[in-house]
GUFI-924072 format. One record per residue (C-alpha): chain; x, y, z. Coordinates in steps of 0.5 Angstrom, whole numbers, plus 500, padded with zeros to 3 digits. Layout:
N
{pt "A" {X Y Z}},
...
This chain:
190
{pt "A" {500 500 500}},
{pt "A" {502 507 499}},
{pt "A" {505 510 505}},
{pt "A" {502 518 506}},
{pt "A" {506 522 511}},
{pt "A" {501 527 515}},
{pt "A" {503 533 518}},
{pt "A" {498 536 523}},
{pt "A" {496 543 523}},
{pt "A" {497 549 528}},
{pt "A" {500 554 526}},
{pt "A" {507 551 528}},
{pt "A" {504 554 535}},
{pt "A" {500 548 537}},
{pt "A" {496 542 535}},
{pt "A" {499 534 535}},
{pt "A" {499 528 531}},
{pt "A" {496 524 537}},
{pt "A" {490 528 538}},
{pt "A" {483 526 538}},
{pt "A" {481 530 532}},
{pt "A" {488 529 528}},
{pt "A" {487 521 529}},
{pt "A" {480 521 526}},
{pt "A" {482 525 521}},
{pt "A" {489 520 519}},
{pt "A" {483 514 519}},
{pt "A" {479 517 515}},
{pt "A" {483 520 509}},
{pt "A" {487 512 511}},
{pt "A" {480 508 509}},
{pt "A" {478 513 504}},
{pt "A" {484 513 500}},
{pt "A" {487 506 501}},
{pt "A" {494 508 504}},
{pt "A" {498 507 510}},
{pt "A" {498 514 515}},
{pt "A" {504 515 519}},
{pt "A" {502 521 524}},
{pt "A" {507 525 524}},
{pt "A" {509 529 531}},
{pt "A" {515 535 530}},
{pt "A" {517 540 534}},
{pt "A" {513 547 537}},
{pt "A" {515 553 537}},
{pt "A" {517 557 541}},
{pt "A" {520 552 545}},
{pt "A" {523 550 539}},
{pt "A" {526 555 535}},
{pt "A" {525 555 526}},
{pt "A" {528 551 523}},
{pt "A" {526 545 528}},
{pt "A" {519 543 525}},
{pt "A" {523 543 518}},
{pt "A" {529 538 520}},
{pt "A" {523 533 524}},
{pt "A" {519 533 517}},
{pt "A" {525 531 514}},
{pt "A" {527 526 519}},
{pt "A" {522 522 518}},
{pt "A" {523 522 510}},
{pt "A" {530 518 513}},
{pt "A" {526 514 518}},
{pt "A" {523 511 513}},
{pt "A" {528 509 507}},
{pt "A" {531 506 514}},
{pt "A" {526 502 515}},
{pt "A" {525 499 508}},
{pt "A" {533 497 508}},
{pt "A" {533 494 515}},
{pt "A" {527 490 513}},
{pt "A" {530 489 505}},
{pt "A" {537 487 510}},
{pt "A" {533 482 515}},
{pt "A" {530 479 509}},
{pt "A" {536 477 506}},
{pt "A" {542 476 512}},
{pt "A" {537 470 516}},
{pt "A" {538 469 523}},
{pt "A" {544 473 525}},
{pt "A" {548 477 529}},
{pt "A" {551 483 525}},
{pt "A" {554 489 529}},
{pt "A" {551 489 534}},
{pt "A" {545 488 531}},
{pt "A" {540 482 532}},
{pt "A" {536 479 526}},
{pt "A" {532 473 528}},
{pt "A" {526 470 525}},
{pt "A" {519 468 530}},
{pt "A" {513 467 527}},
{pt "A" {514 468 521}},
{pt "A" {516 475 521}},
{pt "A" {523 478 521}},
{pt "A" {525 482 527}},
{pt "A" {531 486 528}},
{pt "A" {534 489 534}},
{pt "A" {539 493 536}},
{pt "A" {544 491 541}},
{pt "A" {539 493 548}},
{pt "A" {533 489 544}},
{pt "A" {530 495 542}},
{pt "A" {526 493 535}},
{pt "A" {529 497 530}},
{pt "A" {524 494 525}},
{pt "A" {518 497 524}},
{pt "A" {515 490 522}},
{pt "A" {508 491 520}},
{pt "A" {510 498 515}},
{pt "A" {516 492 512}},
{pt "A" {510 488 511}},
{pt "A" {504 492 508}},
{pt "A" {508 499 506}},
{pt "A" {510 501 499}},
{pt "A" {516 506 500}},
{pt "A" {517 508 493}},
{pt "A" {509 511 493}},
{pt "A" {510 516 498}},
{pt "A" {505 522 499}},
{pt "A" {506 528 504}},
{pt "A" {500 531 506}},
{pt "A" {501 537 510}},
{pt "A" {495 542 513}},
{pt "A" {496 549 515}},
{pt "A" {503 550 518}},
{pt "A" {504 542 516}},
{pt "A" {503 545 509}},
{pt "A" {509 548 509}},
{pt "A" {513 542 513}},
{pt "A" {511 537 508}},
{pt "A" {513 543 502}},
{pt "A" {520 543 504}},
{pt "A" {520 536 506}},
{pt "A" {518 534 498}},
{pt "A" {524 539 496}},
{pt "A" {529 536 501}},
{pt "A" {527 529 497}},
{pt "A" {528 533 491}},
{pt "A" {535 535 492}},
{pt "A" {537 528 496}},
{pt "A" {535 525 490}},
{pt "A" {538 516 490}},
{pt "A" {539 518 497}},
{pt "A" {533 517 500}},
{pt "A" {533 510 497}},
{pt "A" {527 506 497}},
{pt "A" {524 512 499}},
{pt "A" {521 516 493}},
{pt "A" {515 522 494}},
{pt "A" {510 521 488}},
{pt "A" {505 527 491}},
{pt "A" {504 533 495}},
{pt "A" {497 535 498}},
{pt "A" {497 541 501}},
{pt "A" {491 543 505}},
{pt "A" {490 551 506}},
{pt "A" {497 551 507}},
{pt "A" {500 556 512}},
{pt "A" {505 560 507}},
{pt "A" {505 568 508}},
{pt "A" {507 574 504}},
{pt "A" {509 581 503}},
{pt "A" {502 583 502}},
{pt "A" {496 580 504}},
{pt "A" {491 576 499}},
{pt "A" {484 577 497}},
{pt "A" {483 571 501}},
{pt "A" {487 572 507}},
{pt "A" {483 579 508}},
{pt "A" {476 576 507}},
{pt "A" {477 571 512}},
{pt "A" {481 575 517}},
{pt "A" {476 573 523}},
{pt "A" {475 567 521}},
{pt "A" {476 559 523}},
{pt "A" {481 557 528}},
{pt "A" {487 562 527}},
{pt "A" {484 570 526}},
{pt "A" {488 574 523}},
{pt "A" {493 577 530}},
{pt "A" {493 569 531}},
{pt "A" {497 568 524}},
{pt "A" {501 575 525}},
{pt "A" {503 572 533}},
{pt "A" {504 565 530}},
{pt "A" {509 567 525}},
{pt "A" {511 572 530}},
{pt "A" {514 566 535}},
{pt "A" {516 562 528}},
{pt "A" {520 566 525}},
């Protein structure tokens, strides 16, 4: 199935991948589109000063080219211990731990998830995350390997300008963020 990485909204300032209405939401978009959601959590600010968010985006891209080459090297090694890396095989299924037991293998991604078909989905502020991750794996070219981001999805992308949009003054008092919220958050961020 095809992996989509989903980063939650929030103006950078708030929001998370384990919240109840961001886990309905990744459901939903998992049954409706067929795909695999990891949840992506990153870093808030002003805890944690730009370009934190960014570089958690781009980590996860490489988590998961790692965990398609450690399930490629636990198909093929067999039962065994290669640099402190332990490879056995339990019921059926490939396990690789590291030297203190800790699973390294996310062992049902390995099985069902197809890396080369990876989407990122960003809303709001994970709009901007999931642009800068798609142009990071752009420029990483053959490293990311197996990994391999065939579509971008970005819904009401947080991105901001020199001058106000015809949207962006319409809706000024609108939804969740008015418009002394989106100054503030990008306040905080940059």
């Amino acid at each position: 199935m095809p992996v989509m990485l989903h980063f939650h909204g929030g103006g950078f300032v708030s929001g998370s991948n384990d919240s109840v209405t961001n886990d309905f939401f990744c459901r939903r978009i998992a049954k409706l589109c067929d795909v695999i959601v990891l949840a992506v959590g990153y870093r808030v600010v002003p805890e944690n000063k730009y370009p934190a968010a960014f570089e958690d985006g781009l980590k996860v891209l490489h988590w998961m080219a790692k965990q398609a080459n450690l399930a490629e090297c636990s198909k093929s090694l067999g039962s065994t211990l290669v640099g402190g890396t332990d490879m056995r095989k339990s019921d059926g299924h490939w396990h690789v731990a590291d030297a203190f037991g800790a699973s390294m293998l996310e062992p049902w991604l390995a099985a069902h998830g197809d890396p080369s078909r990876c989407v990122l989905l960003g809303v709001s502020c994970g709009g901007n995350i999931a642009d800068y991750v798609a142009r990071k794996s752009v420029e990483a070219g053959k490293f990311l390997d197996p990994v391999k981001v065939v579509a971008q999805v970005l819904m009401y992308p947080f991105f901001i300008g020199s001058k106000p949009t015809h949207s962006e003054i319409k809706l000024a008092n609108s939804y969740f963020f008015d418009k002394a919220m989106c100054i503030l958050a990008w306040k905080l961020i940059l």
